[in-house]
N, C-alpha and C positions, 0 to 999 in steps of 0.2 A: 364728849358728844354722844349723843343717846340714837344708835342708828333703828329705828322701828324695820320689822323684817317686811320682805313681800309678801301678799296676802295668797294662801292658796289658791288652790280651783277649789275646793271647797266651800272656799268665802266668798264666790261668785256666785250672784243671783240668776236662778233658771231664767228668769228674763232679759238676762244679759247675755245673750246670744252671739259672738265674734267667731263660729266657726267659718262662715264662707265671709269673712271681711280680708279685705285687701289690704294689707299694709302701703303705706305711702300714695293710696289710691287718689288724691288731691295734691300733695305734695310738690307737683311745680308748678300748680297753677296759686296754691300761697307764695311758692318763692315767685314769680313776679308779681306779685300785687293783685291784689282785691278787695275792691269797697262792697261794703256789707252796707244794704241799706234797707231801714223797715218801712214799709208804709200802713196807712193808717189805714183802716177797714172800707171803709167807703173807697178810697182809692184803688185800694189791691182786686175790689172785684169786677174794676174797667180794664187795668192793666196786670193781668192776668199771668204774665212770665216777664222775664228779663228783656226778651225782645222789644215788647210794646212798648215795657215803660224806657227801651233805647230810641226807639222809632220818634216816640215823641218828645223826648230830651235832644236829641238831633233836630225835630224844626223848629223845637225852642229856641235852638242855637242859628238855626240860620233866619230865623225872623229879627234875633238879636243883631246878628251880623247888617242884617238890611238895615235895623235901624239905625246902626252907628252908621252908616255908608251914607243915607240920608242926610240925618244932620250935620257930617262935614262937607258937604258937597252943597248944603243951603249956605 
């Protein structure tokens, strides 16, 4: 088995920049879960952060809820 070595500092590009990065700085917020989601252009420039597009996925959910509520009760 052919082990390739680590690549110097050398071999790192001036644009790659890691001095004031954080290790593990995300790190428990992957360990419990996170959906990753893209939206399309048109959309991302109404719902602008994570908040908004929760705000309106929460009364999508409760419009849904109303409407299973209705039709079992008809």
């Amino acid at each position: 088995m052919n082990q390739a070595s680590k690549p110097s500092r050398a071999d790192m590009r001036p644009e790659y920049d890691f001095s004031s990065g954080v290790r593990g700085k995300h790190h428990e917020a992957y360990k419990a879960g996170t959906n990753v989601v893209f939206l399309d252009a048109d959309v991302a420039k109404v719902f602008t952060d994570s908040a908004a597009v929760n705000r309106a996925l929460r009364l999508l959910l409760d419009l849904a809820k109303e409407q299973v509520s209705v039709k079992r009760s008809a």
